[in-house]
DRENBA-159483 format. One record per residue: y negated, x negated, z negated of N, C-alpha, C in turn; residue in one letter. Coordinates in steps of 0.001 Angstrom, whole numbers, padded with zeros to 6 digits, always signed. Example, Ala and Ser with C-alpha at 12.3 -4.5 7.8 and 13.67 -1.06 7.14 Angstrom:
2
+005690-013190-007800+004500-012300-007800+003300-013200-007800A+002250-012850-007080+001060-013670-007140-000030-012900-007870S
***
This chain:
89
-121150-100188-093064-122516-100493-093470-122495-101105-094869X-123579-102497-094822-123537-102713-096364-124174-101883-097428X-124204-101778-098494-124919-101272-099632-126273-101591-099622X-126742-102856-099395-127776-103219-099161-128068-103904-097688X-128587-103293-096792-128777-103779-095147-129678-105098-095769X-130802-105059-096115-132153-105941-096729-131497-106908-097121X-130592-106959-098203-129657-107978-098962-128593-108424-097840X-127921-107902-097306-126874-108814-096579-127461-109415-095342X-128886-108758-094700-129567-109858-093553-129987-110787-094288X-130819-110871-095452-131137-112381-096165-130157-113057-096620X-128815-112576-097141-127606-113397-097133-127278-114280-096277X-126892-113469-094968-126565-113608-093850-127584-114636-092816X-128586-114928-093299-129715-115926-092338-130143-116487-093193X-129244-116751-094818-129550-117456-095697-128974-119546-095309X-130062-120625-095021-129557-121687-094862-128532-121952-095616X-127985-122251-096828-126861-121880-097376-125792-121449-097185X-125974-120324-097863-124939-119056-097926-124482-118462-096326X-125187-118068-095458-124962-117904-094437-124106-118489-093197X-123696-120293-093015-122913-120482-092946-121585-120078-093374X-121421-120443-094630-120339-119929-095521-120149-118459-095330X-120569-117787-095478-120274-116548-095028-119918-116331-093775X-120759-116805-092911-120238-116319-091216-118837-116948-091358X-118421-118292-091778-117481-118809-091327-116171-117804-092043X-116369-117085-093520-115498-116419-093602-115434-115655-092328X-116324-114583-092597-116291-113030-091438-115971-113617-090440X-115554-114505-089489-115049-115022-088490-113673-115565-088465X-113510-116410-089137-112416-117003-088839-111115-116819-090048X-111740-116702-091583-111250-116575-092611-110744-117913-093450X-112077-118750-093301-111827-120148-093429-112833-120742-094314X-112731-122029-094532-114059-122111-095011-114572-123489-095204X-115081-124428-095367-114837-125969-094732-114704-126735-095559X-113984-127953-095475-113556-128847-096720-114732-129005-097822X-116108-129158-097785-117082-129151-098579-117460-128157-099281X-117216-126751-099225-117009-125418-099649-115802-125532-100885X-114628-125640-100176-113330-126257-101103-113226-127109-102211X-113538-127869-102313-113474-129438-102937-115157-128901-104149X-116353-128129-103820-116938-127835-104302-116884-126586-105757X-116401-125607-104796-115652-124524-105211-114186-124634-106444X-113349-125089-106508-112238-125802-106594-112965-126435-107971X-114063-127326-107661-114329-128030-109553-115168-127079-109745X-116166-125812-109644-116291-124880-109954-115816-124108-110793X-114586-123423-110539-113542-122854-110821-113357-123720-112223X-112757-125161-111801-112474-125439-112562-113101-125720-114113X-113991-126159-114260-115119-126307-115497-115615-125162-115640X-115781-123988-115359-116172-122742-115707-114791-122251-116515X-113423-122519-116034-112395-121502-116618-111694-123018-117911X-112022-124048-117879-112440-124727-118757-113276-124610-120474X-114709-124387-119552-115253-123768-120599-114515-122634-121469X-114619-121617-120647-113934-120471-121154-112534-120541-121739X-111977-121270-121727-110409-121764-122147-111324-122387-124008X-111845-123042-123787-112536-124390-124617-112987-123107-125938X-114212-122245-125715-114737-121188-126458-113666-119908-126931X-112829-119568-126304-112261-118529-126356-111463-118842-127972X-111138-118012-128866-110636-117992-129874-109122-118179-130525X-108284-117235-129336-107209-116638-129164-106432-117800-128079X-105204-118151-128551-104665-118852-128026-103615-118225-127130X-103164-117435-127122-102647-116249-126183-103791-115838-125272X-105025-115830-125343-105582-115451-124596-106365-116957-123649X-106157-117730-124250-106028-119428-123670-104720-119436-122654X-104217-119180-123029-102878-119186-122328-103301-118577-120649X-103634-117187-120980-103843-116051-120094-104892-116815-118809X-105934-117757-119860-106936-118062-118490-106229-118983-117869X-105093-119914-118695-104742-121228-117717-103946-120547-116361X-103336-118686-116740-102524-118523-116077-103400-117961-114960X-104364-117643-114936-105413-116706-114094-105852-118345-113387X-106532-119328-113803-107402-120276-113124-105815-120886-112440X-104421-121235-112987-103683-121723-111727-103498-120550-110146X-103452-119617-110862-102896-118745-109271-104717-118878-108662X-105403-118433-109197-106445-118665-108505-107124-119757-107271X-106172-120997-108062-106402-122468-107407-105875-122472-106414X-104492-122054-106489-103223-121593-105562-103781-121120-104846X-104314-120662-104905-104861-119398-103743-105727-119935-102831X-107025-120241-103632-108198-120931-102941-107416-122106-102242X-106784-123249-102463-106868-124533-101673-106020-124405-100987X-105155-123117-100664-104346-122957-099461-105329-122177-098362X-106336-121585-098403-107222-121237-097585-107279-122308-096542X-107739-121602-094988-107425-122539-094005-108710-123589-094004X-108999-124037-093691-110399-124825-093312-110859-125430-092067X-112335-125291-091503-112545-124992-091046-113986-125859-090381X-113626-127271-089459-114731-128226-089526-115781-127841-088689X-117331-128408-089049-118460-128409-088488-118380-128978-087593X-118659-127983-086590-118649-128781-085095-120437-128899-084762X-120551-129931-084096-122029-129900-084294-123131-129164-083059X-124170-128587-082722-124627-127425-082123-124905-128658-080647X-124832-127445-079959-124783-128168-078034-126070-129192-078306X-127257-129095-079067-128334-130068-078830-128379-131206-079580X-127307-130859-080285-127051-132588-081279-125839-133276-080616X-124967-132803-079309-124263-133695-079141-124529-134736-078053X-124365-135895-077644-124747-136389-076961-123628-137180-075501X
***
């Protein structure tokens, strides 16, 4: 059970998010537009934070956290939109 039932049905039948999500809880995938989105995400956020941070040892630490991270994410499988029985023709 989730923590919040209320919160994970509006997640979950969220236009958005809800794709993306089912397609994890299903398959463990997630689709090239998710990726490629996600991915410069990551990237300009741990950027920033590299950019502000004070400590150059601790600069160090995020480049080492945002590579395995990347590693990680763009080996994820992916996972194309197939389109629903009434749009195909």
């Amino acid at each position: 059970m989730r923590s919040s039932p209320r919160f994970h049905r509006w997640l979950s039948e969220h236009d958005t998010f809800g794709p993306i999500i089912s397609n994890w809880h299903l398959h463990r995938a997630v689709s090239q537009k998710v990726k490629r989105r996600g991915a410069l995400v990551m990237f300009a956020s741990f950027c920033f934070s590299i950019y502000i941070v004070p400590h150059d040892w601790l600069k160090i630490a995020l480049l080492i956290m945002l590579l395995a991270l990347l590693s990680w994410f763009i080996r994820l499988p992916v996972i194309e939109h197939l389109a629903d029985k009434e749009e195909n023709h």
